[in-house]
MOPAC internal coordinates of N, CA, C and O (Angstrom, degrees):
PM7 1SCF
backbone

  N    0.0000 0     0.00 0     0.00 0    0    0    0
  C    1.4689 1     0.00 0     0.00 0    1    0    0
  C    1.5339 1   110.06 1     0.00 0    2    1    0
  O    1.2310 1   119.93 1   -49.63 1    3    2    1
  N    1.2493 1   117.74 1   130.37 1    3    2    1
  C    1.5958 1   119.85 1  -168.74 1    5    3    2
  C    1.5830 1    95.87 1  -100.78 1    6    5    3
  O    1.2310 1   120.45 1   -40.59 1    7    6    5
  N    1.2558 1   116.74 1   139.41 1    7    6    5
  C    1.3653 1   120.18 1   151.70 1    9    7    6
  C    1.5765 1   122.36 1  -101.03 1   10    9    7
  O    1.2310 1   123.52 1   -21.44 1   11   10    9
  N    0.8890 1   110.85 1   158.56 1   11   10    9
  C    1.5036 1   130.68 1  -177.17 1   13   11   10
  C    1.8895 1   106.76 1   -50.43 1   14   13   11
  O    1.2310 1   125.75 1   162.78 1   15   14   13
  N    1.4143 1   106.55 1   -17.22 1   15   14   13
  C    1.4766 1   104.28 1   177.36 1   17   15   14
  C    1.6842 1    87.80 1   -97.06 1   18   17   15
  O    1.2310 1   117.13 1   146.60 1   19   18   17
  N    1.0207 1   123.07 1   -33.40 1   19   18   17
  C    1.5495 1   112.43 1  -159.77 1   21   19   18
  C    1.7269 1    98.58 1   -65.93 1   22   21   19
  O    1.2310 1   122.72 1   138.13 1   23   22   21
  N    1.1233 1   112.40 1   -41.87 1   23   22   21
  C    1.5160 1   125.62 1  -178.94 1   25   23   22
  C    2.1700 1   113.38 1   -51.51 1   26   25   23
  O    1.2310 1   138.13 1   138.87 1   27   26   25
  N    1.2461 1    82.47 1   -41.13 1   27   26   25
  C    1.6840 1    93.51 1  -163.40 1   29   27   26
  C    1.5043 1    94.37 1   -90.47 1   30   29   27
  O    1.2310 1   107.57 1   153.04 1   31   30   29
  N    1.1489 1   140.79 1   -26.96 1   31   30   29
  C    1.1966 1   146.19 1   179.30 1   33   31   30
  C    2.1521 1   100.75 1   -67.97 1   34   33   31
  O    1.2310 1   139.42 1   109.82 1   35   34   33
  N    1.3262 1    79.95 1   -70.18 1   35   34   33
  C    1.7781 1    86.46 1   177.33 1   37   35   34
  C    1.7633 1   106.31 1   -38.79 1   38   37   35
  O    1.2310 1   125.60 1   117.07 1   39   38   37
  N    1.4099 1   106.84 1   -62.93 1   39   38   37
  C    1.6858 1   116.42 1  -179.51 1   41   39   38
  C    1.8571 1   108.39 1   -43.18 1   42   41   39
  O    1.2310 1   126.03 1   151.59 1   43   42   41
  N    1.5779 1   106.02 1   -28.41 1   43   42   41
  C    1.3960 1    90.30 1   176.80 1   45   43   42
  C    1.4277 1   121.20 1  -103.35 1   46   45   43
  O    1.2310 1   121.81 1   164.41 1   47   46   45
  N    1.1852 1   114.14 1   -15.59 1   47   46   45
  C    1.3552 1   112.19 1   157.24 1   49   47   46
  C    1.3907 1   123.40 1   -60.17 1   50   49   47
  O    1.2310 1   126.95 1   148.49 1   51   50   49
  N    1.2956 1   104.23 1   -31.51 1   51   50   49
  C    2.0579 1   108.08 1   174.16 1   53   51   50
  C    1.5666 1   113.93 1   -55.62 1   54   53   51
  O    1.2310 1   130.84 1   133.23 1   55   54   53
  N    2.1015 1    96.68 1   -46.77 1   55   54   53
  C    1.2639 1    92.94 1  -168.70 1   57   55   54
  C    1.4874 1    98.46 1   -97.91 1   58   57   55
  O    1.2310 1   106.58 1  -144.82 1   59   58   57
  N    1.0282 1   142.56 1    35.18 1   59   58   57
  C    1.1428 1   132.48 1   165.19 1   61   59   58
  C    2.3718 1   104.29 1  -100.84 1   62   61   59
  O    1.2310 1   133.64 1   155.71 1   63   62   61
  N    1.1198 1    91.24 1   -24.29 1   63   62   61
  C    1.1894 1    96.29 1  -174.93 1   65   63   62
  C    1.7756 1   109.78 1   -90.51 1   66   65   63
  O    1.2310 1   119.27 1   154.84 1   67   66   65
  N    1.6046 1   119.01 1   -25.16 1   67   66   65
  C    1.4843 1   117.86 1   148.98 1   69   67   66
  C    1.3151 1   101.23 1   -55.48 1   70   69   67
  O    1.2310 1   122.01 1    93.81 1   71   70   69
  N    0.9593 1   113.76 1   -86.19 1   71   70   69
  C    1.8208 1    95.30 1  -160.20 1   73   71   70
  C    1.7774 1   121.67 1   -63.98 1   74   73   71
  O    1.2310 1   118.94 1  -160.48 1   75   74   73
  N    1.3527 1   119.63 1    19.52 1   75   74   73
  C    1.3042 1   104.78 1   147.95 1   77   75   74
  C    1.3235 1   103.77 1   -93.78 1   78   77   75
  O    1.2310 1   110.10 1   165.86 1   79   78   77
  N    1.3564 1   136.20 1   -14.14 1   79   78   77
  C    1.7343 1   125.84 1   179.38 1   81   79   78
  C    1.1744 1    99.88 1   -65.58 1   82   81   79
  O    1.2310 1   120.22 1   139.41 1   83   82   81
  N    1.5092 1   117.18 1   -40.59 1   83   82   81
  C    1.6521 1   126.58 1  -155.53 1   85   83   82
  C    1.5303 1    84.47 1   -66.02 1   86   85   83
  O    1.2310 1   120.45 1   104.02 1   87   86   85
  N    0.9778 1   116.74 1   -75.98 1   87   86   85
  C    1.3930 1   127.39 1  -168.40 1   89   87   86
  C    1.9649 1   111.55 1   -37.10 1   90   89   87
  O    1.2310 1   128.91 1   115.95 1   91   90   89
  N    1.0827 1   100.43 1   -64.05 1   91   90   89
  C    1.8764 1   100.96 1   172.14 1   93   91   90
  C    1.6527 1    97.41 1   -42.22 1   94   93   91
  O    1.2310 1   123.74 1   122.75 1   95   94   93
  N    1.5752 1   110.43 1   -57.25 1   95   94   93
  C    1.7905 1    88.48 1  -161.08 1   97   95   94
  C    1.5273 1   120.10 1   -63.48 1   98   97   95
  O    1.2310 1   127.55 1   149.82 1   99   98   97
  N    1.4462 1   103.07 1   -30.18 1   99   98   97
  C    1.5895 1   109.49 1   171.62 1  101   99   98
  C    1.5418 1   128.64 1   -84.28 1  102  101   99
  O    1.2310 1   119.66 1  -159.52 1  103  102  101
  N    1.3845 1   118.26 1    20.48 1  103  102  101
  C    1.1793 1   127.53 1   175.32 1  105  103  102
  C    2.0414 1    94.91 1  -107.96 1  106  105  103
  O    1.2310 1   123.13 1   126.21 1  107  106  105
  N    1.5820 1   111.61 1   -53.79 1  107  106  105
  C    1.2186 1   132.91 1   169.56 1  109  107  106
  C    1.6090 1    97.72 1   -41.12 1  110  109  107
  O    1.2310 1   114.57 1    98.86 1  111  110  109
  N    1.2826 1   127.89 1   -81.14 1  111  110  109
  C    1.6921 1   125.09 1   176.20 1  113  111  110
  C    1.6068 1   116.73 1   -41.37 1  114  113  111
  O    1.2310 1   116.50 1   146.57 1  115  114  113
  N    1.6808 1   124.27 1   -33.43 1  115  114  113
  C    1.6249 1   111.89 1  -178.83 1  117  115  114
  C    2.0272 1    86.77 1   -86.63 1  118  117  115
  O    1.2310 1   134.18 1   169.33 1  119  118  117
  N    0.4479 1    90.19 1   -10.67 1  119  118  117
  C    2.0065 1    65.92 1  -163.88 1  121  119  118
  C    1.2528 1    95.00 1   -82.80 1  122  121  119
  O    1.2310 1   115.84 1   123.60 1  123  122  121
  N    1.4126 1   125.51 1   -56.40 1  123  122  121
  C    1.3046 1   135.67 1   162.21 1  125  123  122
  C    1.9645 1   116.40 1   -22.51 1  126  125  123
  O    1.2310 1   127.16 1   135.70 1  127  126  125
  N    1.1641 1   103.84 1   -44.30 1  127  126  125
  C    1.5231 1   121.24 1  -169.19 1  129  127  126
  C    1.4524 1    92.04 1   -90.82 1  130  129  127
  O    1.2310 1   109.46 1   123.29 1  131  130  129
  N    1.2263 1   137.36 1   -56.71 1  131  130  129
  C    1.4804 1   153.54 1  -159.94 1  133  131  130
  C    1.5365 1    85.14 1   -64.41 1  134  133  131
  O    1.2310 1   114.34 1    97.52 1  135  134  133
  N    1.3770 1   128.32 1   -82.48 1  135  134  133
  C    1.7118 1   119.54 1   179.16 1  137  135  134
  C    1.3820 1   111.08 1   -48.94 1  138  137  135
  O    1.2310 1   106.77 1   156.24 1  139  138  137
  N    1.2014 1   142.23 1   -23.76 1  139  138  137
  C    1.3032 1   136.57 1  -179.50 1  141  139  138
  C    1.8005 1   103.22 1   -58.93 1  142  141  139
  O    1.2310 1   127.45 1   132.23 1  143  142  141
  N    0.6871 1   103.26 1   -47.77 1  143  142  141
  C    1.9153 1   128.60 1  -161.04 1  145  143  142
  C    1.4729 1   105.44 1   -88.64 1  146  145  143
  O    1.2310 1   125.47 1   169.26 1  147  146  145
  N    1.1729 1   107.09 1   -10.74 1  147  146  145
  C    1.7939 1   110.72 1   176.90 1  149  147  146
  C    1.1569 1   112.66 1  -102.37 1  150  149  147
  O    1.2310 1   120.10 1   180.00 1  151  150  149

């Protein structure tokens, strides 16, 4: 039986784990850009 915390908990672990991808690719794109320019 799921409760309403079990639900919102799961939802933030999902989005907590999009935005560490988000985060790797946009760290990967400035350094990438940052050596381009150096």
């Amino acid at each position: 039986m799921l409760t309403i915390f079990d639900i919102l908990f799961f939802q933030l672990a999902v989005l907590v784990r999009i935005i560490k991808k988000m985060v790797k690719k946009c760290f990967k794109i400035m350094s990438l850009s940052y050596f381009s320019f150096v």
